[in-house]
C-alpha positions in Angstrom: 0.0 0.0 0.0 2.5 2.7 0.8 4.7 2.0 -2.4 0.9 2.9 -4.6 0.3 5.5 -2.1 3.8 7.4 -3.5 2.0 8.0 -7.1 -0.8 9.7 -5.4 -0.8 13.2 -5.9 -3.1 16.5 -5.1 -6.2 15.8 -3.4 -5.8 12.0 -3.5 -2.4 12.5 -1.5 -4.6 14.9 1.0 -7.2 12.3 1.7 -4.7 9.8 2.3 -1.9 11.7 4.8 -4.4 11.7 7.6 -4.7 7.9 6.9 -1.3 7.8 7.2 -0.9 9.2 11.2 -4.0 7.5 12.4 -4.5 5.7 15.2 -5.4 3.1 16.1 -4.1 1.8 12.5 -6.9 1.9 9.9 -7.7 -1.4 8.1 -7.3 0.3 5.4 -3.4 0.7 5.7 -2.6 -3.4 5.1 -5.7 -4.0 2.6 -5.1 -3.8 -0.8 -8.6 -4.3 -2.6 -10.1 -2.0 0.6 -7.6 0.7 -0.7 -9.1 0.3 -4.4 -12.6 0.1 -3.5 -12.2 3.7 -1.4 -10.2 5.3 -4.4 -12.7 4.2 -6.7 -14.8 5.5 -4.3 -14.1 9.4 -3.8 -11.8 9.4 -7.2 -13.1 7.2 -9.9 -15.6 8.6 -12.3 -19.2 9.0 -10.9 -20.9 7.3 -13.7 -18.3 5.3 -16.0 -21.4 3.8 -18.7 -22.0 7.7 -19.7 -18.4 8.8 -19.8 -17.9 5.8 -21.9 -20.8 6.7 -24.1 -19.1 10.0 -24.5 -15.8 9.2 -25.3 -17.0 6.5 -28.3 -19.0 9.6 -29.1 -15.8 11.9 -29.9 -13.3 8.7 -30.6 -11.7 9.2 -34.1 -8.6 7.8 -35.7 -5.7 10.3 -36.0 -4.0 10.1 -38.7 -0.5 9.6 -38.0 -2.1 6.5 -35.3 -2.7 3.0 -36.3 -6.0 0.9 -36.4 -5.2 -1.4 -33.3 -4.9 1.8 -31.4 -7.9 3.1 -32.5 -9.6 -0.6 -31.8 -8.5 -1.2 -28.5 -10.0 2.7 -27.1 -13.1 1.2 -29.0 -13.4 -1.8 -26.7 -12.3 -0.4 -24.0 -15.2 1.9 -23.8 -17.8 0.0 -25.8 -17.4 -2.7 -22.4 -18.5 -0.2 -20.1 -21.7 1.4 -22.4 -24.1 -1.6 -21.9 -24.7 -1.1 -26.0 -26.1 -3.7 -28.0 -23.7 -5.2 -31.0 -26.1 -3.3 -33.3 -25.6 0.1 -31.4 -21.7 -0.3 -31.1 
């Protein structure tokens, strides 16, 4: 936990100093997927099947990128948008 919690930076790294100098010793100092589930919590997106609806919405193929690129964006939203085949 303390080796991820060096890549946090601005507000994450201000929710998680007080964390730090608790005590008693918060569970959430020596469990990983409790860690996760309370980053996802405060800092993941609020509503992932719209921003995924939005981003296939403005995804385009640059020109100077290659298909695969372009492909794997595509699926990597299209999971989250609860689309039919037909829509995507």
């Amino acid at each position: 936990m303390s080796y991820a919690a060096l890549y946090l930076s601005d507000i994450a790294m201000l929710w998680w100093q007080p964390i730090l100098v608790a005590f008693p010793e918060p569970s959430i100092r020596n469990d990983w997927g409790e860690f996760v589930d309370q980053l996802n919590t405060y800092f993941g997106k609020p509503d992932l099947a719209q921003a995924s609806k939005c981003a296939l919405c403005v995804l385009k193929m640059q020109d100077y990128q290659h298909v695969n690129k372009y492909k794997i964006e595509f699926s990597e939203h299209a999971t989250h948008t609860g689309w039919n085949n037909a829509a995507l």
